[in-house]
ZAMARGU-4260 file (C-alpha; in steps of 0.2 Angstrom, whole numbers, plus 5000, padded with zeros to 4 digits):
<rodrens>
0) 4504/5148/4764 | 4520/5159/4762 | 4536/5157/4771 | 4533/5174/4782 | 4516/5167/4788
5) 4524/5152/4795 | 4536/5163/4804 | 4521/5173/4811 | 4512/5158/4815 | 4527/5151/4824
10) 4532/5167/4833 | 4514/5166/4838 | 4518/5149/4845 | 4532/5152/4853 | 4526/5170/4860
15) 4511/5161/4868 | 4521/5147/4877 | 4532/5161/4882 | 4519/5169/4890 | 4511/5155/4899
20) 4529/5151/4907 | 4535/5170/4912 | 4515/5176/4916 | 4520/5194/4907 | 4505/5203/4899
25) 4515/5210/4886 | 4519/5193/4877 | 4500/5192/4873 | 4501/5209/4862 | 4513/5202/4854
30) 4505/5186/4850 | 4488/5193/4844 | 4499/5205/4834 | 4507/5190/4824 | 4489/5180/4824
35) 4482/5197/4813 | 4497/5198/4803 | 4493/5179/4799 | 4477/5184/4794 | 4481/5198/4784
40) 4491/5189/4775 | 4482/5176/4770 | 4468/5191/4763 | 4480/5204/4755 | 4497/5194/4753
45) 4513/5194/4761 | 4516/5212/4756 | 4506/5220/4772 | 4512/5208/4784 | 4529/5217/4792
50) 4520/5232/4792 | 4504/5226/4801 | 4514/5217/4813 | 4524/5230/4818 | 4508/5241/4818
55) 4498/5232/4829 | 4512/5228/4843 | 4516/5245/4846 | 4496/5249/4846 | 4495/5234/4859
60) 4507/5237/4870 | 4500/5253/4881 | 4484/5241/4880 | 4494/5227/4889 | 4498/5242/4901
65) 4483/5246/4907 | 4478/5227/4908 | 4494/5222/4918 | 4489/5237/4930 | 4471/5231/4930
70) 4475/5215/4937 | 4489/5214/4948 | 4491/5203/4960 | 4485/5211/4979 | 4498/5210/4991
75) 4492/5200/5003 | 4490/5205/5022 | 4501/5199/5035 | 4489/5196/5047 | 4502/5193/5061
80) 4506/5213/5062 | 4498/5220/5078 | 4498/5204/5088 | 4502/5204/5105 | 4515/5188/5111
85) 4524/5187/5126 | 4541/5187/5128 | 4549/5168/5135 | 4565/5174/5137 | 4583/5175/5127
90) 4582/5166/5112 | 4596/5153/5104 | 4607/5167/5095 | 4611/5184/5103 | 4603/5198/5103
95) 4586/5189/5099 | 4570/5183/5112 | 4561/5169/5112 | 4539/5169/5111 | 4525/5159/5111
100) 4516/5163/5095 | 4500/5152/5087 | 4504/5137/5098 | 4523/5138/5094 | 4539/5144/5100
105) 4546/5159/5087 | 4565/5167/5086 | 4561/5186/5088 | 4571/5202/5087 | 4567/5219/5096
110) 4566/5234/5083 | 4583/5243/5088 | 4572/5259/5090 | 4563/5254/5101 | 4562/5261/5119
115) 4570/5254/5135 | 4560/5244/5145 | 4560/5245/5165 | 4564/5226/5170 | 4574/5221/5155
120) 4591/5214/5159 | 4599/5224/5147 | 4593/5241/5134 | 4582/5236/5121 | 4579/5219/5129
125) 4562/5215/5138 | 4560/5205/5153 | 4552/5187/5151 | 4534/5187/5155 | 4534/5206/5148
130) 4521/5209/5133 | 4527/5214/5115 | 4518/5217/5099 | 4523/5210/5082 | 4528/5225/5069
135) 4536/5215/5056 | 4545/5200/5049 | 4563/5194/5044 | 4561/5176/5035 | 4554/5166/5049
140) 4558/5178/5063 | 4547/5191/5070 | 4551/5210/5071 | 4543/5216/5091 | 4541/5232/5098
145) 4538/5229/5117 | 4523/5234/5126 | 4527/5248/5142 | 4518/5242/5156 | 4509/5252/5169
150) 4515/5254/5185 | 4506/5261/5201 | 4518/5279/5199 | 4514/5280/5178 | 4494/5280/5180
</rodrens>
């Protein structure tokens, strides 16, 4: 075994450990790429190894492409958007509310855009016991859009 087909078998090594620790499907061309030049090499000599190497990458990488688009990871659903909470009342720092969410109390904003409510003691700021629905998150508090309700003069 020549000196250039421990350095294949080594990058190979150190390529697949790579790639179990950063999760990249590009890192795998590159391995099988060094495994075939290995082999080569051990059938024709040390003289087609570079070349095969070098070959094989670049013949690897749009396959590594397609199998990185092939299995990507699904975002997953927030299954909290569209849920209807009820506001509490002013939460601990200004400009947020405070709701009763899963069993639990939540810090919550009100989207900016959103509407004026009648009732609310200020513009943009629903009353306690008013409905709103979850739109979004930020960290660990919940983005709300209030609900209108219906009055006796709206129907």
């Amino acid at each position: 075994m020549s000196i250039l087909q421990w350095v294949f078998l080594v990058l190979a090594i150190g390529t697949a450990l790579a790639e179990l620790h950063f999760g990249t499907v590009y890192l795998i061309g590159v391995v099988i790429a060094a495994l075939i030049a290995l082999v080569v090499g051990f059938g024709f000599g040390t003289a087609p190894d570079v070349i095969v190497f070098v070959v094989v990458c670049i013949a690897l990488m749009p396959v590594a492409a397609l199998l990185r688009r092939r299995f990507q990871h699904p975002v997953l659903a927030d299954f909290d958007l569209g849920q209807t909470v009820t506001i509490l009342g002013p939460g601990q720092s200004p400009g947020t509310v405070r709701v009763e969410y899963r069993g639990a109390r939540w810090d919550a904003m009100i989207d900016p855009l959103a509407p004026d409510m009648p009732g609310s003691s200020a513009p943009g700021s629903p009353a306690p016991g008013q409905a709103a629905m979850i739109t979004g998150r930020d960290g660990n508090r919940l983005l709300l859009t209030p609900i209108p309700t219906l009055t006796s003069g709206d129907a």
